[in-house]
N, C-alpha and C positions, 0 to 999 in steps of 0.2 A: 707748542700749545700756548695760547693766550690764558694765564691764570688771573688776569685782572677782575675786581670786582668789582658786578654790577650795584646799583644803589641799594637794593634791600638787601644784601651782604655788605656794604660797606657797613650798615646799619647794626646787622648782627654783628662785626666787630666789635665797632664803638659801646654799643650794651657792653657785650662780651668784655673788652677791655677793663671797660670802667666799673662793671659789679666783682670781676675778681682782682681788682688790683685794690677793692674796698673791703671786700670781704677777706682776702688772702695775704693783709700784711704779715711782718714778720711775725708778731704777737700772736696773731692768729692762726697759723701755721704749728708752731710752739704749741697752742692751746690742743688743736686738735688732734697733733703724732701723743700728746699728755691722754689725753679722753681714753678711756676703755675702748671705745671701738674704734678709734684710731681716724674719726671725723668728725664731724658736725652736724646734726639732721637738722638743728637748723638752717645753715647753707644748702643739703640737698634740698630742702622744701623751696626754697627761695629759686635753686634751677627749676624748679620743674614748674613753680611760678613764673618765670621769665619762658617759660614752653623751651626752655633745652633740654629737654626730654625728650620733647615731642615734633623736633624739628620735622625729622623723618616719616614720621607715623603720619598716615592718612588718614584726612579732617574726618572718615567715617567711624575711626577710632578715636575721637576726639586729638589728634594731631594737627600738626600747621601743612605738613604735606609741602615740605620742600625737600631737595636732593642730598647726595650724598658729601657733593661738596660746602654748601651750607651747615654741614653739621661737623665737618673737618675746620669750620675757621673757628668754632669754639669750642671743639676738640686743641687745637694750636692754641686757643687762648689757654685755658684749665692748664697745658703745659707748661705755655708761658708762666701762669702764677705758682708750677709746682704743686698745683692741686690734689691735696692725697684725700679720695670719698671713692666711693662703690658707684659712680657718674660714668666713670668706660666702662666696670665691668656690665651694667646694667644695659649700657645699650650693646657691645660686645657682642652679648652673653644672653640678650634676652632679647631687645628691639629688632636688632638685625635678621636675627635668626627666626624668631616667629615670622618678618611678613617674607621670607623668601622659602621658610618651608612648613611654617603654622598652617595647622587646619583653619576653616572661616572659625569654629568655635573659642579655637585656641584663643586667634587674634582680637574677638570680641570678648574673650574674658580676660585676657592677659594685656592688651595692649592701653585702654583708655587707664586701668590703674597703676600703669607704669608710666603712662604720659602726666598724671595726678601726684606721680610721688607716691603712692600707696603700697606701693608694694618696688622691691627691689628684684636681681639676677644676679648670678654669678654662672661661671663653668668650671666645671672639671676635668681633665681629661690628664695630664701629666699623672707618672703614678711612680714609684721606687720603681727602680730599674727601665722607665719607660718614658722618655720626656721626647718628644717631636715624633720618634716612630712608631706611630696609634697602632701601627696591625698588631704589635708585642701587647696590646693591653689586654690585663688578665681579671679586671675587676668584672664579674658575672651575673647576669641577670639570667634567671630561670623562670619559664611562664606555667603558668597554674592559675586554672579560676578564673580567667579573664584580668589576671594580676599579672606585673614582673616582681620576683622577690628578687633584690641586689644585696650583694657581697662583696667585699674588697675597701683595697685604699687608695685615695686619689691625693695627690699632693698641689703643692701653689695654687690652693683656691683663694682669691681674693675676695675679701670682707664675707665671707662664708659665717661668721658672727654673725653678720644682722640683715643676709640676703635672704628671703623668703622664698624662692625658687630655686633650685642649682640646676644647669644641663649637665647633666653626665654621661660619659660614654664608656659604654660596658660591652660585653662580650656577649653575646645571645644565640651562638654555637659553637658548640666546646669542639667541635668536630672540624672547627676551620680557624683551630689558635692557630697564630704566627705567622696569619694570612691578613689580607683586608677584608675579608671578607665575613662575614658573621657577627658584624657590627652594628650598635644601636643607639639613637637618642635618645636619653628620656628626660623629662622633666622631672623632677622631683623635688617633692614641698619640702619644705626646712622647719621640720614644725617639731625638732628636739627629739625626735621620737625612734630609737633605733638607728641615730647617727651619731659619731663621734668626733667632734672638733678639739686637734689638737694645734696651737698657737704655734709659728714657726716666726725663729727670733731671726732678723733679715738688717741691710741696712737703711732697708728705703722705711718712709715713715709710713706705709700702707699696712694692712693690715694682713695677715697673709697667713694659711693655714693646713694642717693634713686630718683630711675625711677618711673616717672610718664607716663604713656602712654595714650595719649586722643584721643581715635578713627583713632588708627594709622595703617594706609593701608598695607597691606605684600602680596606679593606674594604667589599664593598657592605653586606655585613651589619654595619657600621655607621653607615648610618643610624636619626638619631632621629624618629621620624614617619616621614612618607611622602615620596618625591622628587617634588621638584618644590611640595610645601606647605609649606615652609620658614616663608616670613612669617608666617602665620598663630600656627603653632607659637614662632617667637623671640619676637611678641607678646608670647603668655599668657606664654611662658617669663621677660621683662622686663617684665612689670607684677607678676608674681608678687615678682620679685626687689627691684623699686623699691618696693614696698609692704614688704616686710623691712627695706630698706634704711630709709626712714622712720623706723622701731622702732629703729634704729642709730644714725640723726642726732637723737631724742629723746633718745636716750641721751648722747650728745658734750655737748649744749647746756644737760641737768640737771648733768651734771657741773659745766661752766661755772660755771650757778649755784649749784652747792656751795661751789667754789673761794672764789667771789666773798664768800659770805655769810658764810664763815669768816677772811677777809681783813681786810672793814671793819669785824670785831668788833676785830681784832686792831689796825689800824692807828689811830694817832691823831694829833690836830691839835687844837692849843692845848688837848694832855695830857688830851682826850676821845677815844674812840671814833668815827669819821666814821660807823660806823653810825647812831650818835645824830641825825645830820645830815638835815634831813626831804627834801632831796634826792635822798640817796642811797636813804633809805628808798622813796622814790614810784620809783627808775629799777629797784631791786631787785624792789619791784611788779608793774611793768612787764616784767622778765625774768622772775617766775613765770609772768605771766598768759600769756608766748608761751610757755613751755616745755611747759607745760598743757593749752594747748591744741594745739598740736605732739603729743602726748603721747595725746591723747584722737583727734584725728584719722590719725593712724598707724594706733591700734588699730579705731579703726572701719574703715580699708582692711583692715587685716590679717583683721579679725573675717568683714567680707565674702569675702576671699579663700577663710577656712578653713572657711564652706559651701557653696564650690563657687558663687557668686556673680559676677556680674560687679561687677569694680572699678576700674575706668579713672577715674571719676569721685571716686570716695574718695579713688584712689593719686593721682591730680592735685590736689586740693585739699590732702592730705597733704604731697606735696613742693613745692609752691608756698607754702605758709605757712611748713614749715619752712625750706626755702630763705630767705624773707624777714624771717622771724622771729627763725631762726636766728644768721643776718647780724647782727640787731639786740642778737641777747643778747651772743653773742661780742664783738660792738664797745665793748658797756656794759662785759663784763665787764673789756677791756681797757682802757679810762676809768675806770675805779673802782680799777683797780691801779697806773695808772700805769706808769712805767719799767719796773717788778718783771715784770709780766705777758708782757714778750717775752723773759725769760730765761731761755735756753734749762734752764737748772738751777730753775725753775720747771715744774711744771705743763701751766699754763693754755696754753703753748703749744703743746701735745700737742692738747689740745682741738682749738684753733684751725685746725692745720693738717691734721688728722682731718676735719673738720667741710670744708675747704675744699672735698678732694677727693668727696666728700658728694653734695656740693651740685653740684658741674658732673658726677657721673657717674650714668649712665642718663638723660638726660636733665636740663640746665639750667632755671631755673624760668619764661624766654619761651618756653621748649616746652610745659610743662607749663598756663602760662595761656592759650595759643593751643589746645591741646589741650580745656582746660577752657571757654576762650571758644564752642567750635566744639559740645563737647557742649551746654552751656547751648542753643545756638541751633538744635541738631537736637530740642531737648525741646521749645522752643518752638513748633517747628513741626507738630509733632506733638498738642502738646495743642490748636492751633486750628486742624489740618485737617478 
């Protein structure tokens, strides 16, 4: 595949570059994991002023109505600067998933206030004992009155604080636990009322939380999809989102090697350069070629996704390299710094701790090569039946 960009993405870069490499020094960074909500809503208003909200969303929602890869190159920048706001989960969690299974009402009340900044998203779906395998999820939706009343707990909701919407998926037939089957979307408002947010202490600077819900009232007409097709829909909805995510962790781990390469120019030993060191030069090598290729296979899930494509097998080879890859450049880059590299008034630890949460979330990288093990061996069997 040709990943080159054309002029109105090179364009989205350069923005992209140059508002988060303004907005997101180091001071800045510091300021925001400091804040209570673990961001800046001035920074978010300024995205959604610059329409990176609303790359996606169609000009009849008030969007700019461009693709999927256009919103993956500042997806990759926000990596690139380590940017921790509620900017993935929102489109994730909220953009994505309205225009490919929102009602026309949903998309016209949900989507122009989310291309505005006005309103936020998150999702839930991970719960205690239940993290990638949804058909084990036990949190319950019961219908009555033209209502669902929800029960249970969901875990790793991000910025679940100051999201205004959560998608949650609940169970809506007790009669098909342990199955995929009897599953559902719903939307549900965050408006304090019969939910309980408890704060979960992590090492990445994002905000990150566990939802209690105690017999909390939702509209039937906010379901997304159809009741009862739940799994099928949080699928695409987290392969979509883990394929973005990808184009994020490429972006963490080029940083990395920026860091890096500007470092062992600068540092010296016996009053040389350690660049010069053909060591360091071959492990620097070595962190291109994973970044690279991290970088190329991202965009190739992402490329797949944005025609409508299936990419299960992309997104898996995607977050399984970068996952391992990943691991490997951050580690170099913290070997090649030394001391310097975990101080917190550096950098490089921003990366690192970006990168960690990355990597264990949507799925860890023995999910993704068991996933990718098992496609491998459904193709084989198909090309010699």
């Amino acid at each position: 595949m040709d990943f080159s960009l054309n002029e109105m993405q090179e364009e989205f870069k350069r923005t992209a570059r140059n508002f988060f490499s303004e907005q997101c020094d180091l001071a800045s960074l510091h300021k925001f994991e400091e804040d209570e909500n673990k961001y800046s809503e001035e920074l978010y208003q300024h995205l959604a002023e610059l329409g990176f909200l609303s790359i996606v969303i169609p000009e009849e929602y008030d969007g700019i109505e461009g693709d999927l890869l256009d919103l993956a190159i500042i997806i990759e920048e926000a990596g690139y600067a380590t940017l921790a706001a509620p900017f993935f989960s929102t489109i994730a969690y909220g953009i994505m998933p309205l225009l490919k299974y929102g009602t026309e009402e949903q998309k016209q009340h949900f989507l122009p206030k989310i291309a505005s900044g006005e309103i936020k998203f998150t999702g839930a779906f991970a719960e205690p004992n239940v993290n990638y395998h949804y058909e084990h999820v036990y949190a319950e939706a019961t219908e009555s009155d033209g209502r669902f009343v929800v029960s249970g707990k969901k875990l790793f909701v991000p910025y679940a604080n100051i999201a205004d919407y959560i998608i949650v998926l609940v169970r809506t037939d007790e009669t098909k636990a342990g199955t995929e089957a009897g599953l559902t979307l719903l939307i549900i408002e965050n408006d304090n009322q019969n939910i309980e947010l408890t704060e979960l202490s992590g090492i990445s600077p994002e905000a990150m939380y566990e939802l209690t819900f105690k017999d909390k009232s939702v509209p039937i007409e906010n379901v997304l999809g159809e009741v009862n097709d739940g799994f099928e829909v949080t699928k695409n909805i987290l392969e979509t989102a883990t394929g973005l995510q990808t184009v994020e962790m490429a972006g963490v781990i080029r940083r990395a090697l920026d860091i890096t390469n500007s470092y062992v120019k600068e540092r010296k030993q016996f009053n040389i350069p350690i660049a010069t060191f053909q060591a360091v030069q071959h492990r620097l090598a070595d962190m291109f070629t994973a970044v690279e290729g991290g970088y190329l296979a991202a965009y190739q899930a992402v490329s797949r996704l944005a025609q409508g494509k299936s990419a299960s097998k992309e997104v898996a080879v995607a977050k399984t390299w970068l996952s391992q890859k990943g691991q490997y450049v951050l580690t170099s880059a913290h070997q090649l710094h030394g001391g310097i590299g975990v101080e917190m008034d550096y950098p490089l630890q921003f990366c690192f701790r970006h990168f960690k949460r990355l990597q264990l979330q949507l799925g860890n990288e023995p999910y993704y090569v068991k996933q990718l093990a098992k496609s491998i061996a459904e193709s084989k069997e198909e090309q010699y039946a």
